[in-house]
C-alpha positions in Angstrom: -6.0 8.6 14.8 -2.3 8.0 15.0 -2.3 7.2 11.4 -3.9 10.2 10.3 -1.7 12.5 12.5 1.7 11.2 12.0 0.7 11.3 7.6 -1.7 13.9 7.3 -3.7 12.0 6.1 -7.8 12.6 7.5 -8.8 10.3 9.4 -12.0 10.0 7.1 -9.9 8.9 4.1 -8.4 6.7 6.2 -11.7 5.2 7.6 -13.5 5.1 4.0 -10.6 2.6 2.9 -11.1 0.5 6.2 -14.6 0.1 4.6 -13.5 0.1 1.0 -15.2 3.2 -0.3 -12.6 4.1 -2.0 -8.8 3.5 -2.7 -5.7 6.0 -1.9 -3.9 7.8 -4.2 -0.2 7.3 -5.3 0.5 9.9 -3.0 -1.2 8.5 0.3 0.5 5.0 -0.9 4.1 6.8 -0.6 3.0 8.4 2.9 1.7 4.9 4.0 4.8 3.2 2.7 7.3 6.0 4.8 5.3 5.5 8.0 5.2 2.0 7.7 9.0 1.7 6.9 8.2 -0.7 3.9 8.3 -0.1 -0.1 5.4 0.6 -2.3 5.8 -2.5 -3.6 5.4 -4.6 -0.2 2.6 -2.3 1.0 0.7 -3.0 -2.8 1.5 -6.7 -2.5 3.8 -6.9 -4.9 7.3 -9.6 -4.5 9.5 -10.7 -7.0 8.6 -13.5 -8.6 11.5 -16.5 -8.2 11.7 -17.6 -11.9 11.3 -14.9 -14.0 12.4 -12.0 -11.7 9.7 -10.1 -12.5 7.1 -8.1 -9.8 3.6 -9.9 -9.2 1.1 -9.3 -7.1 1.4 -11.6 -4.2 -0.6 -15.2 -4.5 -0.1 -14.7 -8.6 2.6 -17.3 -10.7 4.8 -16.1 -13.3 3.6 -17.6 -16.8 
């Protein structure tokens, strides 16, 4: 309920990705990521990778 309040986002959007239902939008990713305190990227799974620099999702290796 916190969640919901402090992002506006409803609390049903909120429980239907709990159950994954469905996904949230770009938009509810920024709101997530400003509540949070963290990047897009972090909250998507997403890190550098050490070679080639380049942003993939976390457990993935560069080519």
């Amino acid at each position: 309920m916190q969640l919901a309040t402090a992002t506006g986002i409803s609390q049903s959007a909120i429980a239907k990705w709990e159950l994954e239902r469905t996904e949230p939008t770009a938009s509810m990713i920024i709101a997530l990521a400003k509540f949070f305190g963290v990047t897009t990227d972090s909250l998507l799974g997403y890190q550098k990778a050490e070679a080639a620099g380049d942003p993939l999702p976390c457990g993935r290796k560069a080519p």
